[in-house]
N, CA, C and O atoms as a printed pandas DataFrame, in Angstrom:
     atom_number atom_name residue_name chain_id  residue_number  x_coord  y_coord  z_coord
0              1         N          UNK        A               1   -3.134  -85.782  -22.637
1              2        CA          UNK        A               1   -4.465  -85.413  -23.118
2              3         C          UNK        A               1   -5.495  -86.241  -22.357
3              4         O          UNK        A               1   -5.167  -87.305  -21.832
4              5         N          UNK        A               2   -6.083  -86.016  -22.327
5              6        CA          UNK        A               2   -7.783  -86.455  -21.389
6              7         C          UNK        A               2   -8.617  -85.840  -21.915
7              8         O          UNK        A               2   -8.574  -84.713  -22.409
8              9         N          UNK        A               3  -10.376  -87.411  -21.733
9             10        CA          UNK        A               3  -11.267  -86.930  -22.199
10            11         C          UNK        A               3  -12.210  -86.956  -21.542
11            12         O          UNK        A               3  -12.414  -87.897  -20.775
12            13         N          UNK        A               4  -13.050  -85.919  -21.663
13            14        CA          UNK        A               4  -13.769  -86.148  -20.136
14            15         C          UNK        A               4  -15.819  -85.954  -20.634
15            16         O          UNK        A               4  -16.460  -85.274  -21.435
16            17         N          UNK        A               5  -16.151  -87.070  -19.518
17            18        CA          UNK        A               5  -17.452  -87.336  -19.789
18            19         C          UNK        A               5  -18.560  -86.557  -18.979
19            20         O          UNK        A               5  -18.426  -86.541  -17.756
20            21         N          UNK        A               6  -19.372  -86.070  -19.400
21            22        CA          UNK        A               6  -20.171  -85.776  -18.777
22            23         C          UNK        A               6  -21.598  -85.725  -18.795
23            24         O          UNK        A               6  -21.991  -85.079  -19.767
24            25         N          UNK        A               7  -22.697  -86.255  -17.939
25            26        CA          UNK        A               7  -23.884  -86.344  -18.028
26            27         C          UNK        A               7  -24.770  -85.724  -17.383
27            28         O          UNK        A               7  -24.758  -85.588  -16.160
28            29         N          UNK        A               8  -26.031  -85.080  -18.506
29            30        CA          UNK        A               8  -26.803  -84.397  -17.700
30            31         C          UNK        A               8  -28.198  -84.811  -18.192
31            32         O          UNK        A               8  -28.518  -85.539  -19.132
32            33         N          UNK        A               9  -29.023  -84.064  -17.185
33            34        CA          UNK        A               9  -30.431  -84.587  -17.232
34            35         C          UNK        A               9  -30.993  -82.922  -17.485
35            36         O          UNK        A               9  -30.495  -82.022  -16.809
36            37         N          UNK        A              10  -31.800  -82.700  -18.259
37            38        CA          UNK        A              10  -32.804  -81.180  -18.724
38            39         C          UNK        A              10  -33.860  -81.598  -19.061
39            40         O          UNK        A              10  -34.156  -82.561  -19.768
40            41         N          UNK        A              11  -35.030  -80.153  -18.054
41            42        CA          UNK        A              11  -36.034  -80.296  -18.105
42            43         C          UNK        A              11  -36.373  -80.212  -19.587
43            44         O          UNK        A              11  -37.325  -80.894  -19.968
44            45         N          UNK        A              12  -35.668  -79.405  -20.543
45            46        CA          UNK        A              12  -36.071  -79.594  -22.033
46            47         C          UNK        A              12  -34.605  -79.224  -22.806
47            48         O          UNK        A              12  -33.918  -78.250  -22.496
48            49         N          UNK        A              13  -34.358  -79.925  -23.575
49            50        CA          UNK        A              13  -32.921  -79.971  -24.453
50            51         C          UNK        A              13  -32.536  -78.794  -25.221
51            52         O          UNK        A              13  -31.458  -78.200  -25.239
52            53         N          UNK        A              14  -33.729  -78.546  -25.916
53            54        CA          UNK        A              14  -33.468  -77.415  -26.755
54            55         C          UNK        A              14  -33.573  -75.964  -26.007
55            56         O          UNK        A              14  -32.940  -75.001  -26.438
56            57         N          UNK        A              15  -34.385  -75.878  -24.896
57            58        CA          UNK        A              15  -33.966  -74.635  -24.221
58            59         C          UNK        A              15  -32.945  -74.794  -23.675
59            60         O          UNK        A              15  -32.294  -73.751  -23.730
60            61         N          UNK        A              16  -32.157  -75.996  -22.873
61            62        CA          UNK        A              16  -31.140  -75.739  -22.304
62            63         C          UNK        A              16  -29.705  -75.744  -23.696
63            64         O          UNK        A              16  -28.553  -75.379  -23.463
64            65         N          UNK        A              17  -30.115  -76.154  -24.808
65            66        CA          UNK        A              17  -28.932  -76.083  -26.152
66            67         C          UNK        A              17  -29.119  -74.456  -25.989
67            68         O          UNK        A              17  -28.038  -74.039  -25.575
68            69         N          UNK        A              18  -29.635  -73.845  -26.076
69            70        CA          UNK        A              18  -29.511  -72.364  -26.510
70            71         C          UNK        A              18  -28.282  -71.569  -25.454
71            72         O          UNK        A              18  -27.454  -70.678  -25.642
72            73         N          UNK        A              19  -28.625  -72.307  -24.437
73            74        CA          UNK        A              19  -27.991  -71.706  -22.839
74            75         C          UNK        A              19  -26.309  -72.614  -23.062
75            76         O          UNK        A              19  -25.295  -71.917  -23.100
76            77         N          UNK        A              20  -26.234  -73.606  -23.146
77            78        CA          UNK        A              20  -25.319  -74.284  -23.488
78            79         C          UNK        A              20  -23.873  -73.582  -24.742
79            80         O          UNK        A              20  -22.648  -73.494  -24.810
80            81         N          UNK        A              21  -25.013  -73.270  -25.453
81            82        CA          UNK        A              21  -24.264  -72.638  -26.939
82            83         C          UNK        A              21  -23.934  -71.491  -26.418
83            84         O          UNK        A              21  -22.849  -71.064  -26.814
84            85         N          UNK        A              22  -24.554  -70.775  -25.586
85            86        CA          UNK        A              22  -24.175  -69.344  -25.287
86            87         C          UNK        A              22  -22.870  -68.998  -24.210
87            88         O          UNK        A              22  -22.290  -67.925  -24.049
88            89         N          UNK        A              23  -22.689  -70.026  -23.690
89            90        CA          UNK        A              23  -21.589  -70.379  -22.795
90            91         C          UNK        A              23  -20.433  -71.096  -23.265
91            92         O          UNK        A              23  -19.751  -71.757  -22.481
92            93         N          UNK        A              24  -20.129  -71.000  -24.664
93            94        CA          UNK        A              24  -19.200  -72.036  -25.209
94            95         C          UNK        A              24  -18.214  -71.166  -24.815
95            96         O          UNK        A              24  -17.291  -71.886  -24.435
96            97         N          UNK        A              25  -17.821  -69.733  -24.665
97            98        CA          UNK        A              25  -16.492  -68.829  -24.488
98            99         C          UNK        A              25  -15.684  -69.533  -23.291
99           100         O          UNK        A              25  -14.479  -69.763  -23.394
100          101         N          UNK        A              26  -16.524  -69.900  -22.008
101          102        CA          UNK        A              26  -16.168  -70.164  -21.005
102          103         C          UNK        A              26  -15.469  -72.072  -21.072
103          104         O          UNK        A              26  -14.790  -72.463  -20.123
104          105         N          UNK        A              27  -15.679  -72.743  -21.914
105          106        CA          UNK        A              27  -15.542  -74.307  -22.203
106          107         C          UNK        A              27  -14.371  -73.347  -23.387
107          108         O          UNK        A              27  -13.341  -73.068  -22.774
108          109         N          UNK        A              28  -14.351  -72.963  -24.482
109          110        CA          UNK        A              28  -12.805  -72.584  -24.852
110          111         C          UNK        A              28  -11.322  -71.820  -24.128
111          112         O          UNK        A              28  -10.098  -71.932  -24.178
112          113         N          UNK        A              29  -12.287  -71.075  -23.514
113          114        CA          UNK        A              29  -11.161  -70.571  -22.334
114          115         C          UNK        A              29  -10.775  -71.208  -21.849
115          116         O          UNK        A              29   -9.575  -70.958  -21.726
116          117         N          UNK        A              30  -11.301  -72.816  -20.972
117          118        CA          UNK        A              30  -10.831  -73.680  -20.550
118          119         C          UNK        A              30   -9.925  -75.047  -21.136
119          120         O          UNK        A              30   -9.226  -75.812  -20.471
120          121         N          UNK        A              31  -10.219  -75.065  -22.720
121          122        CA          UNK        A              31   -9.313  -75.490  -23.209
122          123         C          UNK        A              31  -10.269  -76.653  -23.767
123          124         O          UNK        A              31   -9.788  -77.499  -24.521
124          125         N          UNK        A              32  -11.628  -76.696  -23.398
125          126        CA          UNK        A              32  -12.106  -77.679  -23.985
126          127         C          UNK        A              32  -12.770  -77.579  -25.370
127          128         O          UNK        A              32  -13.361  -76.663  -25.942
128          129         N          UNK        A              33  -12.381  -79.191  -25.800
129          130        CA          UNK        A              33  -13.038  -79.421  -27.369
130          131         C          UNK        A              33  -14.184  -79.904  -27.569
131          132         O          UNK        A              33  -14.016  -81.109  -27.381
132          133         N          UNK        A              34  -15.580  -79.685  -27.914
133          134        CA          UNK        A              34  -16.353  -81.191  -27.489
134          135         C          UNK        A              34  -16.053  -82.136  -28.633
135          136         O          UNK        A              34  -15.820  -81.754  -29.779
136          137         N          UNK        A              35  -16.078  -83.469  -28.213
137          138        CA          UNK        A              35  -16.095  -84.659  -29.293
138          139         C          UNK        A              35  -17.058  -85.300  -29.597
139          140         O          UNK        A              35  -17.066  -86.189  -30.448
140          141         N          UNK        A              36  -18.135  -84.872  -28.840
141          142        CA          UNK        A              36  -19.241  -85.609  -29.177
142          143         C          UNK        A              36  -20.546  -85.082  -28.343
143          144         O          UNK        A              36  -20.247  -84.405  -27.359
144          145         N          UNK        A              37  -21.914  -85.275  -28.568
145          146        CA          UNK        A              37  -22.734  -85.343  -27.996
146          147         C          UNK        A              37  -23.910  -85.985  -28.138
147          148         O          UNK        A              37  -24.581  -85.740  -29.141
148          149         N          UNK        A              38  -24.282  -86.733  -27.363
149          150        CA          UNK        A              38  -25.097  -88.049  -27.239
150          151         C          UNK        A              38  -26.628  -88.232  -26.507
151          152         O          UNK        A              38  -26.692  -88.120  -25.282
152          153         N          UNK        A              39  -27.381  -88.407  -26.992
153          154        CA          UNK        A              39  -28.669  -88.511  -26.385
154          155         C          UNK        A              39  -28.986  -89.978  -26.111
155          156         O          UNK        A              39  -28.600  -90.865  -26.872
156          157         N          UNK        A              40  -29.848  -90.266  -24.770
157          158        CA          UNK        A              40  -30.344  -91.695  -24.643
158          159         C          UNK        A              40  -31.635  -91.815  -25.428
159          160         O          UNK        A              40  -32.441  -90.936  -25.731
160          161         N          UNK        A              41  -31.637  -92.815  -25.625
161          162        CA          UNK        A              41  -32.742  -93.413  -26.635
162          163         C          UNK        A              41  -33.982  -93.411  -26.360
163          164         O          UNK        A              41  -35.015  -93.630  -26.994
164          165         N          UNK        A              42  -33.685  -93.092  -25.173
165          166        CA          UNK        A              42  -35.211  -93.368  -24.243
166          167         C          UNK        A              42  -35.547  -91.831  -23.626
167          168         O          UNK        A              42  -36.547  -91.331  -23.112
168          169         N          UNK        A              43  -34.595  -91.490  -23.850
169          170        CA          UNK        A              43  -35.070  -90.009  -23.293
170          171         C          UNK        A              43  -34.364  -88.484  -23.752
171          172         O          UNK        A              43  -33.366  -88.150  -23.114
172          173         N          UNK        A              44  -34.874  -87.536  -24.870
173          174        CA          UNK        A              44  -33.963  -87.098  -24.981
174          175         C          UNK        A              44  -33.061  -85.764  -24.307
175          176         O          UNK        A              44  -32.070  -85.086  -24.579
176          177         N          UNK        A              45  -34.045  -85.878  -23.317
177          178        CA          UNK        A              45  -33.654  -84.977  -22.208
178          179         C          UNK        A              45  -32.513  -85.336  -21.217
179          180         O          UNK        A              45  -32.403  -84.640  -20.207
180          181         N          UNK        A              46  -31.766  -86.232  -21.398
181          182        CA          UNK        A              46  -30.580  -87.229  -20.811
182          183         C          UNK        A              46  -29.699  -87.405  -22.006
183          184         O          UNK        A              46  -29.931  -87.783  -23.154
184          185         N          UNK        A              47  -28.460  -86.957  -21.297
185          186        CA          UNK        A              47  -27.295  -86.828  -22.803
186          187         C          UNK        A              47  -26.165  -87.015  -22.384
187          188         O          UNK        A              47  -25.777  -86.045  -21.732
188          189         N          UNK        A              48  -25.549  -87.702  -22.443
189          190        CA          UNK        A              48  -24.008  -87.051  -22.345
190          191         C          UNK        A              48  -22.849  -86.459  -23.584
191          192         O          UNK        A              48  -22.672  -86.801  -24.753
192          193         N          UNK        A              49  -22.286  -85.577  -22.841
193          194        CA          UNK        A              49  -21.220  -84.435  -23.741
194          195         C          UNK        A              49  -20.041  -85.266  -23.026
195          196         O          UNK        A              49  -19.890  -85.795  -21.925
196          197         N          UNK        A              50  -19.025  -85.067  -24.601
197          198        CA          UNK        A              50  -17.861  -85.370  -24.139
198          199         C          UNK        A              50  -16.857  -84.646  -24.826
199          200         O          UNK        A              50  -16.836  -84.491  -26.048
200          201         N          UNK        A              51  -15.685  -84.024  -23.697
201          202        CA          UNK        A              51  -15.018  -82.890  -24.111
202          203         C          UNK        A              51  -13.681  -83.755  -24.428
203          204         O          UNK        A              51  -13.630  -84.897  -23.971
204          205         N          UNK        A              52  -12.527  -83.221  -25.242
205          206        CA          UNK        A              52  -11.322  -83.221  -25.061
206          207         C          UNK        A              52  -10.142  -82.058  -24.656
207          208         O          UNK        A              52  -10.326  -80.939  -25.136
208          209         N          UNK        A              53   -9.379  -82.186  -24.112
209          210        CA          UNK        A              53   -8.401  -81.213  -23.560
210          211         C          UNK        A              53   -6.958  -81.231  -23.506
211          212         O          UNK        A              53   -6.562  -82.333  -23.125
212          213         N          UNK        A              54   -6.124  -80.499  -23.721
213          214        CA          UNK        A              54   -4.880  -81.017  -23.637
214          215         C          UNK        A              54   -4.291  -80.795  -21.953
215          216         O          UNK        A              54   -3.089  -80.668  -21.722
216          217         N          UNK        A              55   -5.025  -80.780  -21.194
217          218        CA          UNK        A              55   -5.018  -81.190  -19.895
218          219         C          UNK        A              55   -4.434  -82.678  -19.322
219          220         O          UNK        A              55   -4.720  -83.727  -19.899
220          221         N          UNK        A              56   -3.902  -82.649  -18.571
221          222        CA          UNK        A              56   -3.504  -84.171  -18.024
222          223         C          UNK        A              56   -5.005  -84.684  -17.630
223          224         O          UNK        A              56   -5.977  -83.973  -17.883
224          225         N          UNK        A              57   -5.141  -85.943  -17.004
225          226        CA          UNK        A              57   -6.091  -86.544  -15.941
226          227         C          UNK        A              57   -6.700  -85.649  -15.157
227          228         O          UNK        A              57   -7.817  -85.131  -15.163
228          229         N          UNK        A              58   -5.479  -85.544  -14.286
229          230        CA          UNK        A              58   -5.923  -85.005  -12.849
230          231         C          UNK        A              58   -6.264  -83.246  -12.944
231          232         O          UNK        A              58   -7.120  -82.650  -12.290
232          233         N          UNK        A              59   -5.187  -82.582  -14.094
233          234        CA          UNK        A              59   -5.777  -80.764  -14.075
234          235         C          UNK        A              59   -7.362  -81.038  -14.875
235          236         O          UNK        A              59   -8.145  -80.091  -14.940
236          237         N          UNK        A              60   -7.621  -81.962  -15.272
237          238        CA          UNK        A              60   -9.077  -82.175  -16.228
238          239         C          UNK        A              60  -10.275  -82.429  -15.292
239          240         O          UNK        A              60  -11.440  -82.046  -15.391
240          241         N          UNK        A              61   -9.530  -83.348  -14.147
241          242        CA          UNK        A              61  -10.631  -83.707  -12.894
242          243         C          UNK        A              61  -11.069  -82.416  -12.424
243          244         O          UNK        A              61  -12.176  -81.887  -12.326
244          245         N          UNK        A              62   -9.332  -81.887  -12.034
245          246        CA          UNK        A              62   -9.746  -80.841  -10.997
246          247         C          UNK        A              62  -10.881  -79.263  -11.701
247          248         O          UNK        A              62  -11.657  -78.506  -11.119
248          249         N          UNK        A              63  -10.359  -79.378  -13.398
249          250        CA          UNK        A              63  -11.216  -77.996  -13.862
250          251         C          UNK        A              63  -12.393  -78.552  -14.088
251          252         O          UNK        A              63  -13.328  -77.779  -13.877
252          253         N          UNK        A              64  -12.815  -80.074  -14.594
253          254        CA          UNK        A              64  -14.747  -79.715  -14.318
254          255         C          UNK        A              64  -14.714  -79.432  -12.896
255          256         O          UNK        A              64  -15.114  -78.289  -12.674
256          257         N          UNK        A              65  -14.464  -79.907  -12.125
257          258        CA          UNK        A              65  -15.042  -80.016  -10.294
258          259         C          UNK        A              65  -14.808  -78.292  -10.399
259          260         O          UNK        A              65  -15.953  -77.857  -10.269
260          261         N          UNK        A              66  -14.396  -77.768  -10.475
261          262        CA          UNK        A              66  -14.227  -76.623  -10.260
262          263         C          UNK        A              66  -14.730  -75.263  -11.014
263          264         O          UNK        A              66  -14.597  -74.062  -10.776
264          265         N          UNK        A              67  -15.392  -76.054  -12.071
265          266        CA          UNK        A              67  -16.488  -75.572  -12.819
266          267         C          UNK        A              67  -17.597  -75.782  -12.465
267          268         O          UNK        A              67  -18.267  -74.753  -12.368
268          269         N          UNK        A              68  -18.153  -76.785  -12.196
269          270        CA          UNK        A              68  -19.374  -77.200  -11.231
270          271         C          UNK        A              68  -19.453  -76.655   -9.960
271          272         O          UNK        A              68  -20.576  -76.352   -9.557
272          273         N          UNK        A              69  -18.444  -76.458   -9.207
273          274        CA          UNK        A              69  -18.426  -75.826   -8.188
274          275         C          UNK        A              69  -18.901  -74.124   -8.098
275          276         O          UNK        A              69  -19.236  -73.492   -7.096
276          277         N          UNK        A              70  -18.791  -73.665   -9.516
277          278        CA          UNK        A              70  -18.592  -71.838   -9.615
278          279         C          UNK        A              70  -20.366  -71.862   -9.819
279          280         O          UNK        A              70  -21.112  -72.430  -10.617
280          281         N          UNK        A              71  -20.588  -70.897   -8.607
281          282        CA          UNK        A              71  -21.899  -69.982   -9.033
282          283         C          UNK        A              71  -22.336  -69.462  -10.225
283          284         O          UNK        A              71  -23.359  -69.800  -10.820
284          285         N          UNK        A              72  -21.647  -68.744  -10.515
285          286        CA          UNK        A              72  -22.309  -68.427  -12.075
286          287         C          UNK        A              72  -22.451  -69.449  -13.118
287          288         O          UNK        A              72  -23.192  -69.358  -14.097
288          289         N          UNK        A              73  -21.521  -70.633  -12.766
289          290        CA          UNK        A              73  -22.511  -71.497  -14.511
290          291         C          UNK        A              73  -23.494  -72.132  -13.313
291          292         O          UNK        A              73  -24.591  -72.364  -13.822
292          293         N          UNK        A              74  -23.472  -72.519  -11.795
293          294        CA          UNK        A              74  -24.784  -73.040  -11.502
294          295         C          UNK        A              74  -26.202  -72.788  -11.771
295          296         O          UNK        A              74  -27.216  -73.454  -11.980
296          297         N          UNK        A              75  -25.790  -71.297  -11.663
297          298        CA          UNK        A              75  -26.828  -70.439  -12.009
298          299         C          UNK        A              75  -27.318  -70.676  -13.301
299          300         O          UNK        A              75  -28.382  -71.297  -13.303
300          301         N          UNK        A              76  -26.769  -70.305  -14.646
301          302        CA          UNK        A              76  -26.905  -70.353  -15.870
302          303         C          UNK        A              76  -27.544  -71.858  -16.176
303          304         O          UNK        A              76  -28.579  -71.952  -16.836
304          305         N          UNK        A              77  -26.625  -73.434  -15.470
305          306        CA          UNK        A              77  -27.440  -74.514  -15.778
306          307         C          UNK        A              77  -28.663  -74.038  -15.400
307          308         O          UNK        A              77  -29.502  -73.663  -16.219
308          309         N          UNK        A              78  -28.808  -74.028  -14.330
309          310        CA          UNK        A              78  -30.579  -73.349  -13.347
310          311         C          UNK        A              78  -31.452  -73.095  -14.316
311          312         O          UNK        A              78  -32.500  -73.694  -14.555
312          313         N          UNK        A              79  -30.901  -72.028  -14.960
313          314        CA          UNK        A              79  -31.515  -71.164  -15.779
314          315         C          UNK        A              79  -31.755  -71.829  -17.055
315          316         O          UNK        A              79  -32.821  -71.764  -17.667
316          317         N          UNK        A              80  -30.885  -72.367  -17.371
317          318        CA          UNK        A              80  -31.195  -73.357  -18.633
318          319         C          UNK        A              80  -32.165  -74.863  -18.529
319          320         O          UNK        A              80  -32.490  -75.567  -19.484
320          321         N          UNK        A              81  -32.340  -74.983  -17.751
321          322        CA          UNK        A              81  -33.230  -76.560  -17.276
322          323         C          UNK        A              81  -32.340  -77.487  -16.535
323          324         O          UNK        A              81  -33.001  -78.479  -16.229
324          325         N          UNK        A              82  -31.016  -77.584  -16.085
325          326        CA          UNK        A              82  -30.499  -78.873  -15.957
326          327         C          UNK        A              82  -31.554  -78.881  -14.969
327          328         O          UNK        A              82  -32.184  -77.844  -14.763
328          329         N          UNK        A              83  -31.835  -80.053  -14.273
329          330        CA          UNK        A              83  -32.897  -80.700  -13.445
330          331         C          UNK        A              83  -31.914  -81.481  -12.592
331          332         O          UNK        A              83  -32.037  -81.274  -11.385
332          333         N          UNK        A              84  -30.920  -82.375  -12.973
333          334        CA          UNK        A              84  -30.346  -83.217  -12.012
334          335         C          UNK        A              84  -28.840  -82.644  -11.808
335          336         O          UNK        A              84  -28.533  -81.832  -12.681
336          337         N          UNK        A              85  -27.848  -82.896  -10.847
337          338        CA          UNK        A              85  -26.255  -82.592  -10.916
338          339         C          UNK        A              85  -26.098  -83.059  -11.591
339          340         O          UNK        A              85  -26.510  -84.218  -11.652
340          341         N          UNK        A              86  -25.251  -82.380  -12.771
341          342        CA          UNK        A              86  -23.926  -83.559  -13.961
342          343         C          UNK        A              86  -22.999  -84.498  -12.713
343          344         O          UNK        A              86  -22.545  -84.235  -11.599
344          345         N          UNK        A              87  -23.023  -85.605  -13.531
345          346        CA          UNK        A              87  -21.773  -86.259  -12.897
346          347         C          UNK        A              87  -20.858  -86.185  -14.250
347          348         O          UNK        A              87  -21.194  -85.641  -15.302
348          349         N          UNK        A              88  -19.400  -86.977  -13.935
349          350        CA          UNK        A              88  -18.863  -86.925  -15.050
350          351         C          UNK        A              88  -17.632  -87.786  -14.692
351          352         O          UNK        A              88  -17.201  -87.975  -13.555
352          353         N          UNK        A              89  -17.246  -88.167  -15.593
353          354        CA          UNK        A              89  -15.381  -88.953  -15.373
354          355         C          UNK        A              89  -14.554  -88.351  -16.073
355          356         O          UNK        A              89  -14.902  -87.274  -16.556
356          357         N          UNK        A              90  -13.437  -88.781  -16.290
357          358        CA          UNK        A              90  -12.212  -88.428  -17.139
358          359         C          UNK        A              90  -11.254  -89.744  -17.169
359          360         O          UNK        A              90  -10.854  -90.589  -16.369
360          361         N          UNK        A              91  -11.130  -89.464  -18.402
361          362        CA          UNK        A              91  -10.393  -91.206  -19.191
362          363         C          UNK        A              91   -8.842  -90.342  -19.921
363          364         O          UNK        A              91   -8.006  -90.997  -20.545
């Protein structure tokens, strides 16, 4: 099992939550759970989500990178506000 982190920056939270929520089919298809989601204190347009999966490490590395990589959710973040690339780890 692996859990994997990820951080993003949006031009506004609640338009990009709507876009987020509407894309959850594609994060269950993939097997992910979220466990949490976190806003900085200082900004609440900066958050990190954190998923769980019954994925190893490395199939967990390789399906965000390879989710980030696909045109259509680039598009959809686009469309939703992200403003900066997610980065992310896996523990």
């Amino acid at each position: 099992m692996a859990r994997i982190f990820l951080t993003h920056k949006v031009r506004d939270y609640d338009e990009w939550r709507g876009g987020y929520d509407a894309d959850r089919e594609r994060r269950e298809a993939a097997g992910l759970i979220e466990a949490g989601h976190f806003h900085s204190a200082n900004d609440r347009n900066s958050f990190l989500i954190v998923w769980d999966t019954e994925a190893s490490i490395d199939e967990a590395t390789g399906m965000v990178t390879g989710m980030l990589a696909d045109e259509g959710l680039a598009k959809l973040m686009e469309e939703a506000g992200v403003v900066e690339k997610p980065e992310f780890w896996v523990a």
